[in-house]
C-alpha positions as CSV (number, residue, x, y, z in Angstrom):
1,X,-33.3,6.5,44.2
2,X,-34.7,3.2,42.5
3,X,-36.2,3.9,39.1
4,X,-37.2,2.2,36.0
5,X,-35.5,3.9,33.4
6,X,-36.5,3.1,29.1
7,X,-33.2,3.1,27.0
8,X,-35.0,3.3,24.2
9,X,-38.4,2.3,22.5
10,X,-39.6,-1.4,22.0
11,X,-37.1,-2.1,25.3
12,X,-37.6,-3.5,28.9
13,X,-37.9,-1.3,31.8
14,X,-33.9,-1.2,33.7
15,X,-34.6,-0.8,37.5
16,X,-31.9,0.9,38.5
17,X,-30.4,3.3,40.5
18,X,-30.2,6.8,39.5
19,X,-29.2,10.0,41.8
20,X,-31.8,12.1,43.6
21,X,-33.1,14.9,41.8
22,X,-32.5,18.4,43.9
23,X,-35.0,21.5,43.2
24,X,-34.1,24.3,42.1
25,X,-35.6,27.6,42.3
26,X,-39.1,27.4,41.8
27,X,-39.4,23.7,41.5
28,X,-40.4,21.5,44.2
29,X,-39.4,17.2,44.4
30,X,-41.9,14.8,46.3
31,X,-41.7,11.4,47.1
32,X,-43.4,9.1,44.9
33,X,-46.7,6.5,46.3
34,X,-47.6,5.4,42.8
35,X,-48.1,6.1,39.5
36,X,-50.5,5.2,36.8
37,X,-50.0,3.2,34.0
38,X,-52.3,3.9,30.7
39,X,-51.9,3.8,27.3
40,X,-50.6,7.3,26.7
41,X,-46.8,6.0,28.0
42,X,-47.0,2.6,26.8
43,X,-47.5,4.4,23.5
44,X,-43.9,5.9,23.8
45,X,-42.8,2.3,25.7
46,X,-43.8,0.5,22.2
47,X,-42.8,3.5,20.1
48,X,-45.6,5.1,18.7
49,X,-45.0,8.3,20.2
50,X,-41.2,9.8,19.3
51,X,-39.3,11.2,22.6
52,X,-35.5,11.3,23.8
53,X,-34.0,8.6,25.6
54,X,-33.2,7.6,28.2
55,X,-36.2,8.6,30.3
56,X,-38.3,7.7,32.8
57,X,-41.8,7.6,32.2
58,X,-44.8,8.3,34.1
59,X,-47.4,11.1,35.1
60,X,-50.1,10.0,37.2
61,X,-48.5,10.1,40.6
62,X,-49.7,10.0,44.2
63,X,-47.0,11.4,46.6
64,X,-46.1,13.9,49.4
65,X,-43.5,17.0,48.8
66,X,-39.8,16.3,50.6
67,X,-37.7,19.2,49.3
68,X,-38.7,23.1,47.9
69,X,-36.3,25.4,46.0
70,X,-36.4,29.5,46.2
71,X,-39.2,31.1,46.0
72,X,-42.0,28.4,46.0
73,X,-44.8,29.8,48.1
74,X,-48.0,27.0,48.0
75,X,-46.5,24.2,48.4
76,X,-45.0,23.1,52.1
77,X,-43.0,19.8,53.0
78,X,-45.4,17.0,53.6
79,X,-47.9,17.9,51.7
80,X,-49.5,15.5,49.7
81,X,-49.6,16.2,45.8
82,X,-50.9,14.6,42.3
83,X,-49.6,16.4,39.0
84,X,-50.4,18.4,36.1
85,X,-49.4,16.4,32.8
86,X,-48.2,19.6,30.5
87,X,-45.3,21.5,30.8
88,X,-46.8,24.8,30.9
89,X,-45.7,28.2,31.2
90,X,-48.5,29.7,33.6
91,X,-48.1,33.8,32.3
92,X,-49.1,32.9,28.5
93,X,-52.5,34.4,27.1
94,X,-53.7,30.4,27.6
95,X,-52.0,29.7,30.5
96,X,-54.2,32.7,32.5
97,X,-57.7,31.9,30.8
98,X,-57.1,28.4,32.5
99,X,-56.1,26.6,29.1
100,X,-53.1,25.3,30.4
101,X,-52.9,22.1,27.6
102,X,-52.8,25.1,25.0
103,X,-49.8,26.6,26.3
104,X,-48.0,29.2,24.1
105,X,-44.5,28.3,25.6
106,X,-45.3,24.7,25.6
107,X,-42.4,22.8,26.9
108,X,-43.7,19.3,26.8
109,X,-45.2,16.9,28.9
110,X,-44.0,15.0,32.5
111,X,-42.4,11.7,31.3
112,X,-41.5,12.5,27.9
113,X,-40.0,16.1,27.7
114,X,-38.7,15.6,31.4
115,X,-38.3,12.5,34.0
116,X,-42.0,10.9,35.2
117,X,-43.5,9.2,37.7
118,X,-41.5,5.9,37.4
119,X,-38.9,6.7,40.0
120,X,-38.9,7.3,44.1
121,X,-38.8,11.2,43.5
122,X,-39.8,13.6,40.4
123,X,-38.7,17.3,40.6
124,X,-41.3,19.6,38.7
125,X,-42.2,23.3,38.8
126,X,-44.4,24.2,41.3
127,X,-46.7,25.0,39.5
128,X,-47.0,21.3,38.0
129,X,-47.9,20.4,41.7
130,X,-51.8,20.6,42.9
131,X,-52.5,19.9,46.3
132,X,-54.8,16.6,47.3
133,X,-57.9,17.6,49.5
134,X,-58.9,16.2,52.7
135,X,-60.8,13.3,52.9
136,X,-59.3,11.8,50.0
137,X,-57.0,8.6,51.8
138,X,-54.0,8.7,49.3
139,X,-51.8,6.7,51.9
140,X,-54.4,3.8,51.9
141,X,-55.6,4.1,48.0
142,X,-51.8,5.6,46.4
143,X,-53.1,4.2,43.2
144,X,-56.7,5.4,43.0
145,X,-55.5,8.9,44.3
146,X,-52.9,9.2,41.6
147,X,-55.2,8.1,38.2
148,X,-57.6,10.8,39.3
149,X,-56.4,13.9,37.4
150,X,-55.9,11.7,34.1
151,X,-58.4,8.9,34.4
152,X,-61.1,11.0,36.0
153,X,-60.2,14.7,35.4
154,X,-60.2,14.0,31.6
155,X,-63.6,13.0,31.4
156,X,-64.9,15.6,33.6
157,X,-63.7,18.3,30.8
158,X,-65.4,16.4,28.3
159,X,-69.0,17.1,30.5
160,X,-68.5,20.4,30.2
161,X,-67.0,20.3,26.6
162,X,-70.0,18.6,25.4
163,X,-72.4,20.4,27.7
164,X,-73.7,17.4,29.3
165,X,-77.4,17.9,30.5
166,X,-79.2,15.1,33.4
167,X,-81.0,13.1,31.0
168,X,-78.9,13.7,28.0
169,X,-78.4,10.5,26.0
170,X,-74.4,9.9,26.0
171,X,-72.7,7.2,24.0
172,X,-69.0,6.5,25.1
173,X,-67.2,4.8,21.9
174,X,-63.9,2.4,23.4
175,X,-66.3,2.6,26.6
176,X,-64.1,-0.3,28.0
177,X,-60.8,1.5,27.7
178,X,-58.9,3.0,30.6
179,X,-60.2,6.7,30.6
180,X,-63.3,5.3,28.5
181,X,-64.6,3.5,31.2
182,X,-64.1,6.8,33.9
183,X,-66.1,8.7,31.1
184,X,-68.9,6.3,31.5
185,X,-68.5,6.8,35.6
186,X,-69.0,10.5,35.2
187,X,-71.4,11.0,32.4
188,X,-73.6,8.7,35.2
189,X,-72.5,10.8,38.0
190,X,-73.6,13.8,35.9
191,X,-77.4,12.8,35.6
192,X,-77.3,10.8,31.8
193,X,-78.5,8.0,30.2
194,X,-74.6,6.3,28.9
195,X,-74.6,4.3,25.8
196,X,-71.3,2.1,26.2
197,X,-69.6,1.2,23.2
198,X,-67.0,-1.6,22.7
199,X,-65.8,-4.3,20.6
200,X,-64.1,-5.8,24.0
201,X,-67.6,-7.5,25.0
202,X,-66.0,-8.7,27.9
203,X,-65.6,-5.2,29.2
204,X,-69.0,-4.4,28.4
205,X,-70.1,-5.8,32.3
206,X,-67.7,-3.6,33.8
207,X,-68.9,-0.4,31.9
208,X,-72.3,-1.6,33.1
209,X,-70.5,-1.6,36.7
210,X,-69.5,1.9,36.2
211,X,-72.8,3.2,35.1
212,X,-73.8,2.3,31.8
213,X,-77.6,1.8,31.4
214,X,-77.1,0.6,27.8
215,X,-74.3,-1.2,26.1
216,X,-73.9,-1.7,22.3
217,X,-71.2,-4.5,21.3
218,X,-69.8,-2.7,17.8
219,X,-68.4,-5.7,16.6
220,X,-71.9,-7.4,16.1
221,X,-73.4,-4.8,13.5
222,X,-74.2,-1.5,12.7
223,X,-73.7,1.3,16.0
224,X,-75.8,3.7,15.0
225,X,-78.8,1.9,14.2
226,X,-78.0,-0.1,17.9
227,X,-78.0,3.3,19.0
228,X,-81.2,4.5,17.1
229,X,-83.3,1.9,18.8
230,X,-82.0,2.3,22.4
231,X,-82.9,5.7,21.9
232,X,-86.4,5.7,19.9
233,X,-84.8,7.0,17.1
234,X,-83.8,10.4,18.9
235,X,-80.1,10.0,18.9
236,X,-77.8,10.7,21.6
237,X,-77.3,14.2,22.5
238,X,-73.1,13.7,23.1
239,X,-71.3,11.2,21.6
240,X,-67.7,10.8,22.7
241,X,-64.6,9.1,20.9
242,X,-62.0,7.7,22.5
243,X,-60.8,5.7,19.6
244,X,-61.5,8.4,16.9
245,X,-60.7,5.9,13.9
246,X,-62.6,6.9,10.9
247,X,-65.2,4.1,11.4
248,X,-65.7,4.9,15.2
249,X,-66.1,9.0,14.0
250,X,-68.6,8.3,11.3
251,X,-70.9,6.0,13.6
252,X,-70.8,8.7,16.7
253,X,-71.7,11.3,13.9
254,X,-74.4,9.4,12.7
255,X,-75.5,8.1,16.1
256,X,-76.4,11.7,16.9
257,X,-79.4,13.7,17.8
258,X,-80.6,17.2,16.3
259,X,-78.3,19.4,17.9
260,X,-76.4,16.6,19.2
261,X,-72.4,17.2,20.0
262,X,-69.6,14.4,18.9
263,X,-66.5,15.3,21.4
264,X,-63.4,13.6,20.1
265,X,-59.9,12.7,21.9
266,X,-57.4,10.6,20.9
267,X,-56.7,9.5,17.3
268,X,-54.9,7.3,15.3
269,X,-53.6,9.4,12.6
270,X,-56.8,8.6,10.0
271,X,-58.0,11.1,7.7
272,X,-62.1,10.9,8.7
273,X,-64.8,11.9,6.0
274,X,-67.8,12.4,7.9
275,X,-70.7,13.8,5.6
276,X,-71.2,17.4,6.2
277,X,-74.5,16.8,5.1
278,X,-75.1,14.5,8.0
279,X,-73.6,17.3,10.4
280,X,-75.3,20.5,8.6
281,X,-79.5,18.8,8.6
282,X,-79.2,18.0,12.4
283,X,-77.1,21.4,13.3
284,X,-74.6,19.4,14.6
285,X,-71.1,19.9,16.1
286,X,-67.7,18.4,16.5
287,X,-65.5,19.4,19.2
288,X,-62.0,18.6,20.1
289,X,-61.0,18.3,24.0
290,X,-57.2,18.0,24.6
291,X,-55.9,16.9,28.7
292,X,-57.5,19.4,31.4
293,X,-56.5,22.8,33.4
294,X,-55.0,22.8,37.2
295,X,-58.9,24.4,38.1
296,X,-60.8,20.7,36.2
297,X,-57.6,18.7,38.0
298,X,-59.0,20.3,41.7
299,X,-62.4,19.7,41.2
300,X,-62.6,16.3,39.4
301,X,-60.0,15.5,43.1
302,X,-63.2,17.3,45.6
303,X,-65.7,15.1,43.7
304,X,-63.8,12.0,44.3
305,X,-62.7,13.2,48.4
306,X,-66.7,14.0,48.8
307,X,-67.2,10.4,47.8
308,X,-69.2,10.8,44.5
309,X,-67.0,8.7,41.9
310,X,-64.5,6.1,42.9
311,X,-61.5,5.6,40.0
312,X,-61.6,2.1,38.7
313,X,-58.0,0.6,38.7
314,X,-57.6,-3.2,38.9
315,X,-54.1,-4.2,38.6
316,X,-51.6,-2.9,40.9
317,X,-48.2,-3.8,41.3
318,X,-44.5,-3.4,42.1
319,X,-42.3,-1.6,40.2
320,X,-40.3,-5.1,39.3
321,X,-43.5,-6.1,37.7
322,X,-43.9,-3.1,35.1
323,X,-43.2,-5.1,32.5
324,X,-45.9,-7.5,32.6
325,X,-48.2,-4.8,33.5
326,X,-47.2,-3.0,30.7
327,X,-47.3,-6.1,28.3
328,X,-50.9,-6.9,29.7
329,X,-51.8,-2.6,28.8
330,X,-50.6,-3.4,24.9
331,X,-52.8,-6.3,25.1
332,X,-56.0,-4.3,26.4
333,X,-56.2,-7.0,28.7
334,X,-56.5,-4.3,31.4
335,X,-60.2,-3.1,32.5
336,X,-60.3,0.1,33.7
337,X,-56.7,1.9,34.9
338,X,-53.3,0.2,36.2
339,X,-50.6,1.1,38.2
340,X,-47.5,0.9,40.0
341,X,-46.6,0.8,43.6
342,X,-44.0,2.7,43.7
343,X,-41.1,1.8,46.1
């Protein structure tokens, strides 16, 4: 099968040739549409994230099931399939209260502990495998169909992880990233009032495409005071981080309303001081949210097959042009999600 295969970090993509993969017992393979391309694997492309090489990366995959080992039972040949991200165990105390990402037996995740999406076929457990639904056209929209249960299905945990409300104020901080901008989608989709929050002001438009009623540009001034006015002073009611540096934690803290939730993902390794004083007078939380469970990945997919949310991806191309893509993703030139054709 063709694959692009890293050799190591800070190195160009080989396409190559590498032999099929075969399941084995309890493991299922399926032929490869397309696969996403974000920032969590061009973190490990540019080395920021340590993994063994060689490896092929990739997790957000559109495709359709070609060969079953023993004793798989829900999936069939031909049908189509996007993934879970986490190597989980599915018998652990986390695994069966639907907390897969908190696995006890943890073995990784596709693409860095085990071969991705970036090759013609990927062999996983079958339990990594969730079905697409009908009505969602995967043939005609491989990309879109294989973003969904990162780009989309992330942000729909972090409703329910911040308790989202119709009406609720919500402001989005790195709005104009690549899940940032889906979180924007479906805080609008869910009924609230989204505050989007960039220092990309030229992806401010698109996060006003995607649903933002308001948009703050945080390289002109102070957030929270921008965010003060919008609101009349109240605060938001949810303020999510997707860039969860210290200075993008402190504003979403302080943007907040009595009672208000900050949800934060991502990080880059800063130590954050925010006031407890500023959390404790307004009775106010912080909450992590890490990646989703199988049940979020199947229903963020039925909101998108019913027609409710459409994922944003605006650069697709063939696997011969990762590297540009990918060079394009380190630049956050990218609005929205990319991805490869994969073929």
């Amino acid at each position: 099968m063709k694959a692009l295969v890293l050799d190591a970090a800070k190195t160009a993509f080989r396409l190559t040739s590498v032999p099929d993969p075969v399941a084995g017992p309890g493991e299922a393979v399926a032929r490869v549409f397309a696969c996403g391309s974000g920032l969590t694997i061009q973190h490990v492309k540019a080395g920021r994230q340590r993994i063994a090489f060689p490896r092929i990366i990739g997790h957000e995959i559109a495709g359709e099931i070609v060969e079953v080992g023993g004793g798989v039972t829900s999936l069939a040949l031909g049908d189509p399939v996007t993934i879970h991200f986490y190597l989980f165990c599915g018998h652990c105390r986390q695994c069966l209260a639907g907390f897969e990402p908190l696995c006890e037996n943890l073995e990784g995740q596709v693409g860095k502990a085990c071969d991705g999406g970036y090759a013609e076929y990927l062999k996983l457990p079958e339990r990594n495998f969730v079905k697409l639904p009908d009505g969602l056209d995967y043939k005609a929209h491989p990309a879109e169909a294989g973003v969904i249960a990162d780009a989309l299905a992330t942000p729909y945990k972090v409703l329910r992880r911040g308790r989202v409300a119709a009406a609720d104020f919500v402001a989005v901080f790195g709005a104009g990233g690549g899940v940032g901008i889906h979180q924007v989608m479906m805080a609008n989709w869910a009924g609230a009032r989204v505050i989007a929050v960039d220092i990309a002001a030229a992806k401010l438009d698109a996060c006003r495409t995607a649903g933002a009623e308001h948009v703050v540009d945080a390289s002109a001034g102070n957030v929270a005071e921008a965010i003060g006015d919008i609101t009349g002073g109240r605060g938001v009611e949810v303020a999510v981080d997707y860039v969860c540096s210290n200075a993008t934690l402190e504003a979403a803290a302080a943007s907040l309303s009595s009672h208000g939730r900050l949800v934060t993902l991502g990080g880059t390794g800063e130590n954050s001081a925010i006031p407890l004083r500023l959390l404790r007078d307004g009775q106010k939380e912080v909450l992590s949210s890490r990646y989703v469970s199988r049940a979020e990945i199947i229903e963020t997919l039925e909101i998108v097959a019913r027609g409710d949310v459409w994922p944003m991806v605006t650069d697709i191309r063939p696997m011969a042009e990762a590297e540009a893509l990918h060079d394009r993703l380190d630049r956050a030139e990218v609005t929205g999600r990319a991805a490869l054709l994969i073929g």
